[in-house]
matplotlib code that plots the C-alpha trace (Angstrom):
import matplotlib.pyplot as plt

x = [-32.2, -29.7, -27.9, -30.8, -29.5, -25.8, -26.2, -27.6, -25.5, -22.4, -19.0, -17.0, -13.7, -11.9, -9.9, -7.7, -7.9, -4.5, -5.5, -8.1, -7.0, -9.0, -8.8, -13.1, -14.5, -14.9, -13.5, -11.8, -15.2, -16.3, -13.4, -10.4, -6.6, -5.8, -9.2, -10.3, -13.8, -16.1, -16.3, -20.0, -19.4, -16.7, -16.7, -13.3, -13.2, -15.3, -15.2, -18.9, -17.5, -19.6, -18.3, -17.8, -21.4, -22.7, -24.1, -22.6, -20.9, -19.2, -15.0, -12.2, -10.3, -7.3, -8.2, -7.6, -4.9]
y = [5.8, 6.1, 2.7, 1.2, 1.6, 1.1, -1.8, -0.4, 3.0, 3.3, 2.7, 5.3, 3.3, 0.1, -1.3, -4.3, -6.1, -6.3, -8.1, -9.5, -9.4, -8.5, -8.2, -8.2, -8.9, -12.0, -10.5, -13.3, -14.8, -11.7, -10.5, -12.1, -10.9, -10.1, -9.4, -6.3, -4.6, -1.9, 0.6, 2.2, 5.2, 6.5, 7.8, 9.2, 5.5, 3.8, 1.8, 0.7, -2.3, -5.2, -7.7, -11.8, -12.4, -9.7, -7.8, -3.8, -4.2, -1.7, -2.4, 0.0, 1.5, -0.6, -3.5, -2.0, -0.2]
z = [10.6, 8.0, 8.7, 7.1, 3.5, 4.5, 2.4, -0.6, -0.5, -2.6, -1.1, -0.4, -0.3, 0.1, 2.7, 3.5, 7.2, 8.6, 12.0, 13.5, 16.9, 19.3, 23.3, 24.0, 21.0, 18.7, 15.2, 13.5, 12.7, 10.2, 9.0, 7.4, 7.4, 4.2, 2.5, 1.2, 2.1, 1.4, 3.3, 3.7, 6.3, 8.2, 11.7, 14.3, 15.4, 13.2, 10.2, 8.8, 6.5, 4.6, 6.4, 5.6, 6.9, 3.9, 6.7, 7.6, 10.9, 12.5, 13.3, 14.9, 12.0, 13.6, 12.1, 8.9, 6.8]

ax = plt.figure().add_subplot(projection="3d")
ax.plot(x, y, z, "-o")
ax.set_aspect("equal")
plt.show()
């Protein structure tokens, strides 16, 4: 149960949204074109971000650059 201290863990980078686009999902309401977040862990297709709620939520790295 690792994603427990996602939170609390250091970040291992930054990134910046580009879009917030999406075809199934409601993104646009926790994360903002243009800002920059931290990134907490890294998957293939997963990006494990502190997002505009100050929760870790998990986004398609295709949001970001």
């Amino acid at each position: 149960m690792i994603h427990i201290n996602w939170k609390e863990s250091p970040t291992i980078k930054t990134v910046t949204c580009k879009h917030a686009d999406a075809s199934k999902y409601l993104v646009s309401n926790v994360l903002t074109v243009g800002n920059t977040y931290e990134v907490k862990n890294e998957t293939e297709e997963y990006l494990f971000v502190v997002d505009n709620t100050g929760k870790v939520g998990g986004f398609y790295k295709t949001y970001f650059e």
